[in-house]
RODRENGU-605535 format. One record per residue (C-alpha): residue in three letters; x, y negated, z negated. Coordinates in steps of 0.5 Angstrom, whole numbers, plus 500, padded with zeros to 3 digits. Last residue first. Layout:
BEGIN
 resn  c1  c2  c3
  ala   X   Y   Z
...
% end
This chain:
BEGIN
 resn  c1  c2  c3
  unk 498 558 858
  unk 497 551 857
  unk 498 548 864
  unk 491 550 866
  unk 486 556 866
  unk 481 556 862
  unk 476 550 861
  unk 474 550 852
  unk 479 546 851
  unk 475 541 855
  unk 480 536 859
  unk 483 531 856
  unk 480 524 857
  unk 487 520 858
  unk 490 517 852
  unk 490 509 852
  unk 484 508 849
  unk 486 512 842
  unk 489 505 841
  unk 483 502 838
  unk 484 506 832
  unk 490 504 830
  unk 487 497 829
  unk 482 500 823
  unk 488 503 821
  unk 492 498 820
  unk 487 494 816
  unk 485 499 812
  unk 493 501 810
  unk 495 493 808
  unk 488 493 804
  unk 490 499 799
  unk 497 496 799
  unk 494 489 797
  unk 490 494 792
  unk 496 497 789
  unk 500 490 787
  unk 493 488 783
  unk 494 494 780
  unk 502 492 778
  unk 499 485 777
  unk 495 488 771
  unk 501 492 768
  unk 504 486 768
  unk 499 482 765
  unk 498 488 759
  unk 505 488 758
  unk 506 481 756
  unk 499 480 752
  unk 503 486 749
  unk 509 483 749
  unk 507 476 746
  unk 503 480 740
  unk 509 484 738
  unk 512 476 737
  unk 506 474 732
  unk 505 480 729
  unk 513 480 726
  unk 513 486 723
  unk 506 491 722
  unk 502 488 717
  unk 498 485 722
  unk 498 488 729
  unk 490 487 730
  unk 490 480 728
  unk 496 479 733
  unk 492 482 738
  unk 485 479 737
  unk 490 472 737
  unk 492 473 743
  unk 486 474 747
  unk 483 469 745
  unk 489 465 747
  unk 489 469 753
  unk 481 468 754
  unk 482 460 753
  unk 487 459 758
  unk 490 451 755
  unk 496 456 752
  unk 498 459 758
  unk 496 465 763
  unk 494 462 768
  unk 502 460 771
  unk 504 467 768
  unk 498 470 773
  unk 500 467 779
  unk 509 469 777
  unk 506 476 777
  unk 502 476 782
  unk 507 475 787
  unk 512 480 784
  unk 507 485 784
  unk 505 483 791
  unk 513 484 793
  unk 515 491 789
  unk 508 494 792
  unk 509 492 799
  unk 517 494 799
  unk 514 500 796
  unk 509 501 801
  unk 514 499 807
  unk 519 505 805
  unk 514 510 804
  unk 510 508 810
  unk 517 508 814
  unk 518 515 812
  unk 511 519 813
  unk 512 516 820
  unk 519 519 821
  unk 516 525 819
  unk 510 524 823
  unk 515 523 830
  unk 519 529 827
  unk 513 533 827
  unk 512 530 835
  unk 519 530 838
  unk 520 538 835
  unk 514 540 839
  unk 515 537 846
  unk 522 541 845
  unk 518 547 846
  unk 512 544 849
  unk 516 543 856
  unk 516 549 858
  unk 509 551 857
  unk 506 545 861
  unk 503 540 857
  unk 496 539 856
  unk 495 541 849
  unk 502 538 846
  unk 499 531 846
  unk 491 532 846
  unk 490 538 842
  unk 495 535 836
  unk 491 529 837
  unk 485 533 836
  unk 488 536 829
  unk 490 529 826
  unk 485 524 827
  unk 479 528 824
  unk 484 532 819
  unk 486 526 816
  unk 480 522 816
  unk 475 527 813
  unk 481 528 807
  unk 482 520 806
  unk 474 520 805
  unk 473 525 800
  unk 479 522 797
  unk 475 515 797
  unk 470 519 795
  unk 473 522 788
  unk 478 516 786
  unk 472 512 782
  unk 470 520 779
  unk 477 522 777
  unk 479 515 774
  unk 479 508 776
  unk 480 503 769
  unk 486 500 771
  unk 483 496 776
  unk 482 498 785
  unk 478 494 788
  unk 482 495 795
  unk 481 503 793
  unk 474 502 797
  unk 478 500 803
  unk 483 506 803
  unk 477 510 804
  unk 474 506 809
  unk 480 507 813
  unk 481 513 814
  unk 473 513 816
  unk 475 509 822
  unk 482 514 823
  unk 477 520 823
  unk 472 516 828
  unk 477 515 832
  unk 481 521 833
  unk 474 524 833
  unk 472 519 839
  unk 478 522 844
  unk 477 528 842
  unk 471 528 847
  unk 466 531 844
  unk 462 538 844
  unk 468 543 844
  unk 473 539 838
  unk 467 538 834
  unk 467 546 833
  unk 475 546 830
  unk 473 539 826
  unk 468 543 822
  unk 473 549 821
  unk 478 545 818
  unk 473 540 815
  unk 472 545 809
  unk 480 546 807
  unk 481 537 809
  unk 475 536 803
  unk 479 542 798
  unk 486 539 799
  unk 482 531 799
  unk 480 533 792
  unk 486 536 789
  unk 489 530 788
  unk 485 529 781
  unk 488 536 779
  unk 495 534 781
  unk 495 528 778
  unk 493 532 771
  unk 498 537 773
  unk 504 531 773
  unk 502 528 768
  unk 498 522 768
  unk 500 515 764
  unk 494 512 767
  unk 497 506 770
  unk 504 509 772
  unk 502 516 773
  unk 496 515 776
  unk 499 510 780
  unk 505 513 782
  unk 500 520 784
  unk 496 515 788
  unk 500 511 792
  unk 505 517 794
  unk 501 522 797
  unk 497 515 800
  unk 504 514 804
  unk 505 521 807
  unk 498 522 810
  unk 497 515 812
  unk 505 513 815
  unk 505 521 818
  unk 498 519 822
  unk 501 512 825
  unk 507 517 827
  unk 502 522 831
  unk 499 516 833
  unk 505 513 836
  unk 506 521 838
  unk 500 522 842
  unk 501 516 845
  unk 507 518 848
  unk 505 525 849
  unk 498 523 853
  unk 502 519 858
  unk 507 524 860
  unk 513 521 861
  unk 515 522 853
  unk 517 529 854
  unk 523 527 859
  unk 527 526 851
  unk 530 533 851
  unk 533 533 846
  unk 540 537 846
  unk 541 535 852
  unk 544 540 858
  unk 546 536 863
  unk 549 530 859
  unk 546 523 861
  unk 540 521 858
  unk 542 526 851
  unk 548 522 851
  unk 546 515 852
  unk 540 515 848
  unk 544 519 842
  unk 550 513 843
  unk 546 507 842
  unk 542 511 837
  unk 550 512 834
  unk 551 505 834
  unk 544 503 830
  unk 545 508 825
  unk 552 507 823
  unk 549 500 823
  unk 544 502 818
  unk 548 506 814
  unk 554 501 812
  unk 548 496 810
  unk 544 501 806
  unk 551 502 803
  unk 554 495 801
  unk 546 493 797
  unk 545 486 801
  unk 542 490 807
  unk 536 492 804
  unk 534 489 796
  unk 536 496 793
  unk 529 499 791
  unk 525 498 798
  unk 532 499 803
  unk 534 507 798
  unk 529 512 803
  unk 529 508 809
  unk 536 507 810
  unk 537 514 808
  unk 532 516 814
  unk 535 512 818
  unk 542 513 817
  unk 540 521 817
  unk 537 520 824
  unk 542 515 828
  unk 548 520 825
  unk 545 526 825
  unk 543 525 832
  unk 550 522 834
  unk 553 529 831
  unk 548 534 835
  unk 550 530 842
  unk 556 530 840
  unk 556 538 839
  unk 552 539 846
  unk 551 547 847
  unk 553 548 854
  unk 555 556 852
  unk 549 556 846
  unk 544 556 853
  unk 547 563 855
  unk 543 565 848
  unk 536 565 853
  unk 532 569 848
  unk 525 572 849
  unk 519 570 849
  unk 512 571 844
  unk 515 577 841
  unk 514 576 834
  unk 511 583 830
  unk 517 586 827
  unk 522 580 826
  unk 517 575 823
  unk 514 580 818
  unk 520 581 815
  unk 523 573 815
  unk 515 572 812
  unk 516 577 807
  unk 522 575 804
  unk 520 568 804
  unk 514 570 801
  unk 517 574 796
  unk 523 567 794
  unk 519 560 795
  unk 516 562 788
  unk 523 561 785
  unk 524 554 787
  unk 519 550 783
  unk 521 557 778
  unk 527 554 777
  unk 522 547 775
  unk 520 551 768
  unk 514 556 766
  unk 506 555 767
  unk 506 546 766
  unk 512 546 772
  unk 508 551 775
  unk 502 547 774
  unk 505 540 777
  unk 508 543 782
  unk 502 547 785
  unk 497 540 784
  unk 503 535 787
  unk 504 539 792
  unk 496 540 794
  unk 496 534 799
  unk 503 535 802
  unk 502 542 804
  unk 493 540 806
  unk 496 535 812
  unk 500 540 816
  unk 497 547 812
  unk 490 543 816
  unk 492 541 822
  unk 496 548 825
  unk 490 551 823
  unk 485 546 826
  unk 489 547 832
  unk 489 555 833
  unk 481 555 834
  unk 480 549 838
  unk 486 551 841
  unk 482 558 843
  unk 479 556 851
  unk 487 554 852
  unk 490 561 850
  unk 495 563 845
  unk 501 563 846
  unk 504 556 849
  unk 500 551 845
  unk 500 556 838
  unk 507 557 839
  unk 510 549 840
  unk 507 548 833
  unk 509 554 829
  unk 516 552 832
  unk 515 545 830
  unk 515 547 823
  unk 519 553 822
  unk 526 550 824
  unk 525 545 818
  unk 527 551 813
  unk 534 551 815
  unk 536 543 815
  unk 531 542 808
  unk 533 548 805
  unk 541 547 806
  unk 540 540 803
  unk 537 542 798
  unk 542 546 796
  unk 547 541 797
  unk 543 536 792
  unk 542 542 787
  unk 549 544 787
  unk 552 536 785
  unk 546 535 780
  unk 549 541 775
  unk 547 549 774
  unk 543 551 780
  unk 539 557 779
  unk 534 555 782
  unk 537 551 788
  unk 541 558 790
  unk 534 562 790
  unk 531 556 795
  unk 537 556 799
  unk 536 564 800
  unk 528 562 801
  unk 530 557 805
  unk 535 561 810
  unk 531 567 811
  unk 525 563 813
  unk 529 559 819
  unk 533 564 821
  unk 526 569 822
  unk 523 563 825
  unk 530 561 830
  unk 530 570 832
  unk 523 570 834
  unk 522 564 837
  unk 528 564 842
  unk 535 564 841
  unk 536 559 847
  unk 529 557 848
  unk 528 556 840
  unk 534 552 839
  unk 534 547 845
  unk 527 545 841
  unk 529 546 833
  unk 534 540 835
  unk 529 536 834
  unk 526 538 827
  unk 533 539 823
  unk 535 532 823
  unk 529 530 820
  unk 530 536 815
  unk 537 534 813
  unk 535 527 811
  unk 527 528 808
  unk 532 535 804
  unk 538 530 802
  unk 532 524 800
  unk 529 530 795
  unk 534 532 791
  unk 538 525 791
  unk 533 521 787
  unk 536 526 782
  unk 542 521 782
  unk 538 515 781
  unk 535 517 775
  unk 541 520 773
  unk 543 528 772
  unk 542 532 766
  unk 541 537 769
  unk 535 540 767
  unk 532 533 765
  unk 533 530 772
  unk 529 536 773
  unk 523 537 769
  unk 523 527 771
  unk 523 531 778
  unk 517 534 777
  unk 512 531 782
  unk 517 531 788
  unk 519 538 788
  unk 512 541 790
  unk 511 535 794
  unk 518 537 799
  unk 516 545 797
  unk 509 544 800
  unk 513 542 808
  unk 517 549 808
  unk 511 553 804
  unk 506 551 809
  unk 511 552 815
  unk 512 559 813
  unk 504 562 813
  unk 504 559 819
  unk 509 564 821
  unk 505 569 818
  unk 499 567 821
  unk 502 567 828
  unk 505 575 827
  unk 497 577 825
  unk 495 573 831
  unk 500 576 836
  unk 498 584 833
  unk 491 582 834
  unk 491 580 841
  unk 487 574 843
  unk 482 574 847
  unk 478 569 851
  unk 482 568 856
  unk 481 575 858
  unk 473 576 859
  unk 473 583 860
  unk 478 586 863
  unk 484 585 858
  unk 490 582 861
  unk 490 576 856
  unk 496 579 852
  unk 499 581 857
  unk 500 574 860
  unk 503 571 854
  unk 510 574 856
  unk 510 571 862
  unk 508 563 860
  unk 512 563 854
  unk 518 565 857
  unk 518 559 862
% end
């Protein structure tokens, strides 16, 4: 309850206090918010030049896969914790923890010299740095005051939605610029920074440290236990066959029997390490479906649209992030438009329009052939970048807007995780979708593609005339005509992921009815402050 006291000065202003904010608390805002855009860019960032690093360091395919599954690994079980963590050392301390620990990680990554090092710094990074997200997130619920959520929620949305849009862009240019060491460098001055400036001008609550005296160890192992297994089960189940391969299957149990043990744990200890009480309030749970519908879009199409410009049109990894970086600037405009519609309609409706046009845009992409350039990709990124922001900015309103300023802390850290998780799972279920409808599109089109077809023997014999003089024609042309099959079953495979995500979406959106009607952001007074 912290939170509540210590906000009170800074709406004490004779005229009109629930309407002001003290510089000094926005400034120290901004800077945090400045902390969780570098957190959650740097997994993007990284995961655009993977193939720079795995040269770097001379490391296997399967191995460098490693850099970004121990940050997604360590960072998932990070995010919860950040509640017990932010009522007992309190915001100021956990974020400047926080920001120091990622950009030292992140020098300890540059200067890496094999895969080993690299995975544990990583590693680090993601544990250290995850504590800026949900701490930015509980702070603009609890600090600021209710007539301003229209404000401070589209800026928390938008460095939400807009890191991950713009890593592939950032990454691809300072890997084109300089080298992958600087991917990790960059992170430095502003870390530095960003630490300073939290120390000297943070002071929404204060510290309870008598809470670490009851801090739950086993309830912290069982957690790592339950959520890194999934998270690797998520990360390596598409590419290895799920439980057929040993390790997939040795985590997923190691999953299951630590959930049971978590569950257990946190409902029956005193001081649980999640408080897990959050999901009585009906607007939270639904808040969190959504939240992790939400992660399932913004993270899946991050990576659907990179794989497909890398793998059918042999994009760099700049020249991705170029064509990428129309949904950043569309979601940057909509910041403010979403912030204004938030005050004359009901949210409720936003979020619904927001996942409608969400899929309209997935849609557009059902028709998808080898030739879609930037221009083909333009509006359904334009409508991907409405969609986000539309749906992803009222329902951080509605699920942490309305609880009350005790609760928000640990709420905050169950509402990121539920996005990530989101993000995890869509990762999983689109490359299980892309292996299988490819699969199957191969085997249709290996059935049409036969001597009595007349184009492929047309086909054929323009291919071999073309190879002449160049070796064996005849079995060069076989493997082109091949190629060029496979290649149209990998699109066709893109355009039955693009369908799985508009239906989705267009069902997803009927469940904003289950939310209760906030109240207008605009009211002051209620829990929030």
């Amino acid at each position: 309850m912290a939170t509540a006291t210590t906000a009170d000065p800074t709406m004490s202003a004779p005229a009109a206090p629930a309407d002001r904010i003290a510089p000094r608390r926005l400034i120290a805002f901004l800077i945090m918010v400045f902390g969780m855009f570098m957190s959650i860019l740097d997994i993007q960032i990284v995961s655009a030049s993977l193939s720079e690093i795995q040269a770097g360091l001379s490391a296997s395919s399967s191995e460098v896969s490693w850099v970004q599954t121990a940050y997604l690994i360590a960072e998932v079980i990070a995010i919860p914790l950040s509640g017990f963590l932010s009522r007992a050392l309190g915001t100021r301390l956990l974020f400047a923890i926080s920001a120091a620990g990622f950009t030292i990680s992140s020098f300890l990554c540059g200067f890496a010299s094999s895969i080993e090092q690299m995975i544990v710094w990583r590693a680090l990074q993601g544990f250290l740095g995850a504590g800026m997200i949900p701490t930015v997130f509980a702070s603009a619920y609890t600090v600021f005051p209710r007539s301003k959520f229209n404000v401070v929620g589209p800026i928390i949305g938008l460095v939400a939605t807009l890191a991950p849009t713009v890593g592939p862009t950032v990454g691809g240019y300072i890997t084109d610029a300089m080298s992958w060491h600087w991917l990790f460098f960059v992170n430095i001055p502003p870390g530095i920074l960003i630490t300073v400036g939290v120390l000297a001008l943070v002071d929404f609550d204060e510290p309870h440290f008598e809470l670490l005296d009851r801090f739950d160890w086993w309830g912290l192992l069982f957690m790592a236990g339950f959520l890194g297994s999934l998270e690797y089960v998520l990360e390596e189940g598409p590419q290895y066959e799920w439980l057929q391969d040993t390790s997939v299957a040795i985590f997923a149990a190691v999953c299951a029997v630590s959930a049971v043990c978590f569950f257990w744990r946190v409902l029956t200890v005193d001081e649980p390490i999640v408080d897990l009480y959050a999901f009585g309030d009906r607007n939270f749970t639904v808040g969190c479906l959504l939240q992790f519908c939400i992660g399932i879009g913004l993270y899946g199409l991050t990576y659907i649209y990179p794989r497909y410009l890398a793998e059918v049109r042999g994009y760099s990894a700049l020249m991705i992030g170029e064509t990428m970086f129309v949904s950043g600037v569309t979601m940057f405009l909509m910041a403010p438009v979403v912030g204004r519609l938030m005050v004359k309609i009901d949210m409720r409706l936003i979020i619904a329009f927001g996942l409608v046009i969400f899929a309209i845009g997935s849609y557009q992409m059902t028709g998808i052939t080898r030739d879609y350039d930037f221009w083909e990709l333009f509006v359904p990124q334009v409508l991907r970048g409405v969609g986000m922001m539309c749906a992803m900015v009222p329902t951080n309103n509605i699920a942490l807007g309305t609880l009350a300023p005790d609760r928000v802390k640990n709420a905050s850290g169950l509402f990121n995780l539920m996005r990530n998780l989101g993000g995890a799972v869509g990762l999983a279920v689109i490359n299980q979708v892309l292996n299988d409808r490819t699969d199957l599109h191969i085997s249709r089109l290996h059935e049409r593609v036969t001597w009595g077809n007349a184009t492929a023997v047309e086909t054929l014999n323009m291919l071999q005339q073309k190879l002449q003089g160049m070796g064996d024609s005849a079995l060069m042309a076989m493997k082109q005509l091949s190629q060029i099959v496979h290649r149209q079953a990998v699109v066709m495979g893109y355009g039955d992921a693009f369908f799985m995500l508009t239906c989705f979406y267009i069902a997803l959106s009927f469940m904003v009815m289950l939310l209760k009607k906030p109240s207008s952001p605009m009211a002051g007074g209620g829990d929030a402050h």
